[in-house]
C-alpha positions in Angstrom: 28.3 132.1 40.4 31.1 131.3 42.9 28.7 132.3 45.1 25.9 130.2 44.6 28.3 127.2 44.3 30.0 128.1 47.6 26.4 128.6 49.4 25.5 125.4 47.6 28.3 123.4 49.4 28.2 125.0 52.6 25.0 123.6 52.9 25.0 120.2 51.8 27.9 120.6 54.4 25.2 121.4 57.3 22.9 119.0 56.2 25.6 116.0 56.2 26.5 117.6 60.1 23.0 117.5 60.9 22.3 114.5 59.8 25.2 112.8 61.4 24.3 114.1 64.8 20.8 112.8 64.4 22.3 109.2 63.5 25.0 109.8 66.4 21.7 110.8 68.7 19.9 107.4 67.6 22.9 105.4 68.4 22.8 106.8 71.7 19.9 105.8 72.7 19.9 102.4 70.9 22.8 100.9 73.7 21.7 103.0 76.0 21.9 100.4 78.8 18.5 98.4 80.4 20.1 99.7 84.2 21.0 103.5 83.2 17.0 103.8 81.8 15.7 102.0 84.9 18.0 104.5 87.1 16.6 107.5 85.2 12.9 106.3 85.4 13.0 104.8 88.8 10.9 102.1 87.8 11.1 98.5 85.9 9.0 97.0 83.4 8.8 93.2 83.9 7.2 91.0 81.3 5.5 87.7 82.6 5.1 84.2 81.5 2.0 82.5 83.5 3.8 80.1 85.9 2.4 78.8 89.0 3.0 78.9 91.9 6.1 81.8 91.0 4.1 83.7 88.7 0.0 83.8 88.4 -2.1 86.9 87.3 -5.7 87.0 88.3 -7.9 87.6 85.5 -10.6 89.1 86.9 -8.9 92.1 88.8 -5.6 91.8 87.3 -3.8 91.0 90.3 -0.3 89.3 90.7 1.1 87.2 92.4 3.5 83.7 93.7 7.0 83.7 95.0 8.9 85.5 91.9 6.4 88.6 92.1 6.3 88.9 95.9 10.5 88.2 95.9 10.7 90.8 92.8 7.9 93.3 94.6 10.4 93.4 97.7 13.7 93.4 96.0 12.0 96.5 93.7 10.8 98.3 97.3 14.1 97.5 98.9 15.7 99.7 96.0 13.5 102.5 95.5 12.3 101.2 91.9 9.0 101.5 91.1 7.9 97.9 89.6 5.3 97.7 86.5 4.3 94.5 85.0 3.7 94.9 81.4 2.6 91.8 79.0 2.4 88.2 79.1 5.0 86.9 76.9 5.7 83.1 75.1 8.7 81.0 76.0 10.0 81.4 72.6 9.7 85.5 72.4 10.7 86.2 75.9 14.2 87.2 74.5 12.9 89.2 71.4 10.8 91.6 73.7 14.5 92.1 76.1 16.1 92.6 72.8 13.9 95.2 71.5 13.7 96.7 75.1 10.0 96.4 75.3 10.1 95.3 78.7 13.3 95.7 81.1 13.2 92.2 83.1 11.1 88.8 82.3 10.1 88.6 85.9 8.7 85.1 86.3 10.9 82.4 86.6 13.6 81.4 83.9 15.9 78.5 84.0 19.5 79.3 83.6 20.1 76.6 80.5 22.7 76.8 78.1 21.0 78.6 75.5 19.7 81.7 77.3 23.6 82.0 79.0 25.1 82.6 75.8 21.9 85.1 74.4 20.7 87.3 77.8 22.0 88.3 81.3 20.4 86.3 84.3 20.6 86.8 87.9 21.5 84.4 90.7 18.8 81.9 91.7 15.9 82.8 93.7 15.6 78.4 94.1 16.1 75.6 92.4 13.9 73.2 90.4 14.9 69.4 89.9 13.0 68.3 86.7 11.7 65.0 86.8 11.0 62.4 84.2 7.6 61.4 83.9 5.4 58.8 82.2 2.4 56.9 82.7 2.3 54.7 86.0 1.8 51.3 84.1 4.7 51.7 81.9 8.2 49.7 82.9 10.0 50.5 79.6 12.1 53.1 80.9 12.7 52.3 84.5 16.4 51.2 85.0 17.2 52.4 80.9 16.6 55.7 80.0 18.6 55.5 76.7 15.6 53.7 75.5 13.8 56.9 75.3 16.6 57.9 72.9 14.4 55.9 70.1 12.2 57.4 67.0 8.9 55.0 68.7 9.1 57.2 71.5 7.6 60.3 72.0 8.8 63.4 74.2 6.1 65.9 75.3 7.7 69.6 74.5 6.1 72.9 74.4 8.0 75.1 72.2 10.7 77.3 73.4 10.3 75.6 76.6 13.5 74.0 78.4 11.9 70.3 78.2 12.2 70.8 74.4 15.9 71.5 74.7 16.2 68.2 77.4 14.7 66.0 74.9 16.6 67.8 71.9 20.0 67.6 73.9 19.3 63.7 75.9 17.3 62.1 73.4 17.7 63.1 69.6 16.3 60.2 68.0 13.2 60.3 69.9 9.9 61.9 68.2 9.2 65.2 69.9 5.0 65.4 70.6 5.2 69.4 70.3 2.6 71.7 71.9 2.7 75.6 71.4 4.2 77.8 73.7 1.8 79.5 75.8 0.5 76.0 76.6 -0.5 75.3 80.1 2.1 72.9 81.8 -0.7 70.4 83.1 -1.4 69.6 78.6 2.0 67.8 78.8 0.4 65.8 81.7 -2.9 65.3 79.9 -0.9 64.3 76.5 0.8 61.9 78.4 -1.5 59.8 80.4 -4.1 60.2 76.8 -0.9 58.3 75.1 0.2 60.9 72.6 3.2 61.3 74.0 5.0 58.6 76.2 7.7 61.1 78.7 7.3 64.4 79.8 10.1 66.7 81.7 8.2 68.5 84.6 8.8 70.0 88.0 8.0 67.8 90.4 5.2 70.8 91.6 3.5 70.8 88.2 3.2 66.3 88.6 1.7 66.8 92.3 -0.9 69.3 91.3 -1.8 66.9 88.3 -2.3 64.3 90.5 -4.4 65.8 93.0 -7.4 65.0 91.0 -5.4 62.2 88.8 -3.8 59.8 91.4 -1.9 57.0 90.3 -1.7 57.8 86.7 1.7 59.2 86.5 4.7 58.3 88.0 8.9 59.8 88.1 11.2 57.9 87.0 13.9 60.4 87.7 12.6 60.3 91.5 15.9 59.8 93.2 18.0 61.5 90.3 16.9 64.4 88.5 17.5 65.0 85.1 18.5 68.2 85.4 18.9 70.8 88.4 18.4 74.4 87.4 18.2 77.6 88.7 14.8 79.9 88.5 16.1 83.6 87.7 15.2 86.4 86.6 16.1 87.4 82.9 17.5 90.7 81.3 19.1 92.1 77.6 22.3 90.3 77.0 25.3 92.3 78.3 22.9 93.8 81.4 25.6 93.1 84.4 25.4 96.2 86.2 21.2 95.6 86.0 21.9 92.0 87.0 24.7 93.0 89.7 22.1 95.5 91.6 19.3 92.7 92.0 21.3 89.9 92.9 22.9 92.1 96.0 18.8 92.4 96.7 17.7 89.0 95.9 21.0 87.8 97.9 19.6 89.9 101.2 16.3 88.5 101.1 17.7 84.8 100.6 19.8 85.5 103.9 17.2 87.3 105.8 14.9 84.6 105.2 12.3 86.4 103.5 12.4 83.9 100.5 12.0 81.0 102.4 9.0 82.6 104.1 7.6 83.2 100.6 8.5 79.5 99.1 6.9 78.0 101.9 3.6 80.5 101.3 3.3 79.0 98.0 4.7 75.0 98.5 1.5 73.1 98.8 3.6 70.0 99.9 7.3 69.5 101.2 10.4 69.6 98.8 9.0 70.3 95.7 11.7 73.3 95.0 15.6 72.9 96.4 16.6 75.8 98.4 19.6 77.9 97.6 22.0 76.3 99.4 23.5 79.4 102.5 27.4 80.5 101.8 28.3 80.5 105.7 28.4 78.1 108.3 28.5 78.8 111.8 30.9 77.1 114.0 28.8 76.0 117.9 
């Protein structure tokens, strides 16, 4: 009998072990980090979010391309990484797929707002976007006032998840929010506007020109001379990713000063100064 009992414990003892090293095991590789699986693999998987002229994939054959692939493509070369684009993600569930490390990077462009700074990792700028303020070219109500936006009879344009929903959310509280969902193409908050259900938009200054190649003189910026905000295009990682973030900013940095961004900004910049440059840390004395 003493025996059986001791065998008994013994190994509900081995099983309790066993089962502790599994869980130890599965914590392991739950924080194992976004850079240590990238190192091991050699390779990235980037996610997407359709975003001309940084991002585009062509349907047919599948194809990517615009400044953040090319930039990303060269950075990835530049450090041995093999780079694999994955899925095309929303605005809103961008963060959910790093979380959950279905993808390694979002590698179209994200802007470094509040919110994402306090949930992921980003990396320094690859340029700058103003955003402008945009409504239909007849109306004077907002021209020198833009606290009158800040009113419930006005309505903001917003896809969800998208930073012009946390402009208005942030700026203008009061005012209705004219919501579209968020794999919505840019130009709909264009089309909304100048079709009246919504009265401002929040756009890059590339999105309005491209509108109004085939829509002159319905639009106009109101935010011209003064953007509404200035932000950063990155790319995006897991929260807490800084060594991951620290080894493509040293490559993103070397193709800023060797003037292979530029090159690839002015490939894709249909007009001049539509994106802000990152500004070069040197001067040199003549």
């Amino acid at each position: 009998m003493f025996r059986t009992k001791l065998t008994a414990i013994l190994f509900l003892m081995l099983m309790f072990t066993g089962c502790k090293q599994v869980n130890s095991n599965k914590n392991i590789k739950d924080t194992t980090s976004v850079y240590a699986r990238v190192i091991q693999k050699d390779k990235i998987r980037a996610a997407y979010i359709n975003y001309p002229p940084a991002c585009m994939k062509n349907t047919k054959t599948g194809e990517m391309s615009g400044i953040f692939v090319e930039v990303l493509e060269k950075a990835c070369e530049n450090l041995g990484l093999e780079l694999e684009w994955t899925e095309e993600v929303g605005w809103a569930s961008q963060i959910e797929g790093l979380d959950s490390n279905r993808y390694d990077i979002v590698g179209s462009p994200v802007w470094a707002n509040v919110v994402r700074g306090t949930k992921t990792t980003m990396s320094i700028p690859v340029y700058y976007s103003g955003i402008g303020m945009y409504v239909r070219a007849g109306d004077k109500r907002f021209d020198n006032d833009w606290s009158k936006i800040n009113n419930p009879d006005v309505k903001v344009g917003v896809i969800d998840g998208e930073t012009s929903s946390i402009i208005a959310s942030q700026d203008f509280p009061e005012a209705k929010k004219h919501s579209s969902i968020q794999l919505t193409d840019i130009s709909q908050k264009f089309l909304d506007l100048t079709s009246q259900k919504c009265d401002v938009v929040f756009a890059e200054p590339y999105y309005a020109y491209e509108y109004e190649k085939n829509n002159s003189g319905t639009i106009k910026n109101i935010a011209s001379e003064s953007p509404i905000r200035l932000f950063g295009n990155c790319y995006m990682f897991r929260k807490g990713e800084f060594q991951m973030k620290h080894m493509l900013d040293v490559a993103i940095q070397d193709l800023i000063n060797s003037g292979y961004v530029e090159k690839i900004i002015s490939k894709y910049e249909p007009a001049p100064n539509l994106f802000y440059r990152v500004a070069k840390p040197y001067s040199v004395n003549k």
